[in-house]
C-alpha positions in Angstrom: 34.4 11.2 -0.8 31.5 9.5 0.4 28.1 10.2 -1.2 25.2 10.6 1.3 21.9 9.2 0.0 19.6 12.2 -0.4 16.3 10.2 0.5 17.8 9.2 3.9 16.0 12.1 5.7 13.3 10.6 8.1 10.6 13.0 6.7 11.2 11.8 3.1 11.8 7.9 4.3 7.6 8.7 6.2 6.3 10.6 2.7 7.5 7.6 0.6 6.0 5.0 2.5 3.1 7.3 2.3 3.1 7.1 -1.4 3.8 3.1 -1.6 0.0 2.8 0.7 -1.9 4.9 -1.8 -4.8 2.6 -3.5 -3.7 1.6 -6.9 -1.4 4.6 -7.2 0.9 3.4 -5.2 2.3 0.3 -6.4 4.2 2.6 -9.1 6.6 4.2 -6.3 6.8 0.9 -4.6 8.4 -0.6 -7.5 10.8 2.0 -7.9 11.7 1.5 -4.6 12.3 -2.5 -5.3 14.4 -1.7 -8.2 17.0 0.6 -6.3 19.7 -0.7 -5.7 20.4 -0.6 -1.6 16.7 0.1 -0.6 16.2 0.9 2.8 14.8 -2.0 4.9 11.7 -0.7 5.9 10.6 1.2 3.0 11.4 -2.3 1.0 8.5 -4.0 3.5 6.1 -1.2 3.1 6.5 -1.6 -0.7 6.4 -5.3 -0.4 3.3 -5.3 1.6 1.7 -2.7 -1.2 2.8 -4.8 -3.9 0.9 -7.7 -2.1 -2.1 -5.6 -1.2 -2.8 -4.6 -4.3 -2.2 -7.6 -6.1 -4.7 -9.3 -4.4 -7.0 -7.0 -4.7 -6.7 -7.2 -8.5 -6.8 -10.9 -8.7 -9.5 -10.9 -6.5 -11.2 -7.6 -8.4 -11.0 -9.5 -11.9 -12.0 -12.6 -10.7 -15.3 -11.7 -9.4 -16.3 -9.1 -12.2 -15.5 -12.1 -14.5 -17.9 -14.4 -12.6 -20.6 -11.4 -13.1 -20.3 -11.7 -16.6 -20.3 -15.5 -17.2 -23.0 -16.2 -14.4 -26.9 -15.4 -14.6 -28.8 -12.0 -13.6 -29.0 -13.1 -10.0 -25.4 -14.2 -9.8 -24.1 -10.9 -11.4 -25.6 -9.0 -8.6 -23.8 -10.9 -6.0 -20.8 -10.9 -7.7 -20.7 -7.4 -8.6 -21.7 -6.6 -4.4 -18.7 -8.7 -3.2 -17.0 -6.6 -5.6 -17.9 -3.4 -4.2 -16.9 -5.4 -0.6 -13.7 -6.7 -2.0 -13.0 -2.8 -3.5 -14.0 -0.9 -0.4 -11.9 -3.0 2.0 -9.1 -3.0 -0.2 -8.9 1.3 0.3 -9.9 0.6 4.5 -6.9 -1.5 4.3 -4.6 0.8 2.6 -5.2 3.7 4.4 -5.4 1.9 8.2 -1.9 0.6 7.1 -0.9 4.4 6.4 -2.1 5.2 9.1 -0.5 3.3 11.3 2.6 4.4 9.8 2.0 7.6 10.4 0.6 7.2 14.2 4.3 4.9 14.5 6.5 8.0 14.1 4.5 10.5 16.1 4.4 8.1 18.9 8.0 7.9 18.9 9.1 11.8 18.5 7.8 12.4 22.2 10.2 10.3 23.8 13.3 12.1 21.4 12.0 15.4 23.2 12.3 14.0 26.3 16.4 13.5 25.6 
C-alpha cells in the first residue's frame, strides 16, 4: 500500500512556504523542510532562498553593529543607521517575496475555474 504524503495538499504546500518567508522566524521551518527526506521542489527553493535571506541579513546585521562599537561617536551613528536600513529592508524583502507567493497562486485559480 502506498503512503500518500499528508503535506501534499496545495493549501498546506502555500502555508508552509508562508512560514519559511517569516523574518527570522522562518528559517526554523525552512530547515525542517531541508532535512526531509523527498522535499518538494519548490518548497526546497522557497526555503533555500530564506535560508539565504536571512543569512545575509545576519552577517550583514552583525557586521555593522560590530563596526558601531569599535568606531568613534560619529561612526556609530552611521553604522547603527545602515543598520536600521539593512534591518528594515531585510522584512520589505521577506514579506514582498510572500507576497508574491501568495499573488502566484491566486492568479492561477482563475484559469482552473475557467475548466
Amino acid at each position: 500500500m502506498l503512503e500518500s504524503d499528508p503535506l501534499a495538499d496545495d493549501r498546506i504546500q502555500r502555508l508552509q512556504r508562508g512560514l519559511y518567508l517569516l523574518p527570522v522566524l522562518g528559517i526554523l521551518p525552512a530547515l525542517w523542510e531541508l532535512n526531509r527526506p523527498h522535499p518538494n521542489r519548490e518548497n526546497r527553493r522557497v526555503s533555500l532562498l530564506s535560508l539565504r535571506l536571512t543569512g545575509a541579513w545576519a552577517l550583514g546585521y552583525a557586521a555593522l553593529w560590530l563596526g558601531s562599537t569599535v568606531g568613534s561617536d560619529r561612526l556609530e551613528l552611521r553604522f547603527l543607521y545602515l543598520n536600521g536600513l539593512l534591518t528594515s529592508g531585510y522584512f520589505l524583502a521577506c514579506f514582498w517575496f510572500l507576497w508574491r507567493t501568495t499573488q502566484a497562486k491566486a492568479q492561477s485559480k482563475p484559469d482552473k475555474a475557467k475548466d
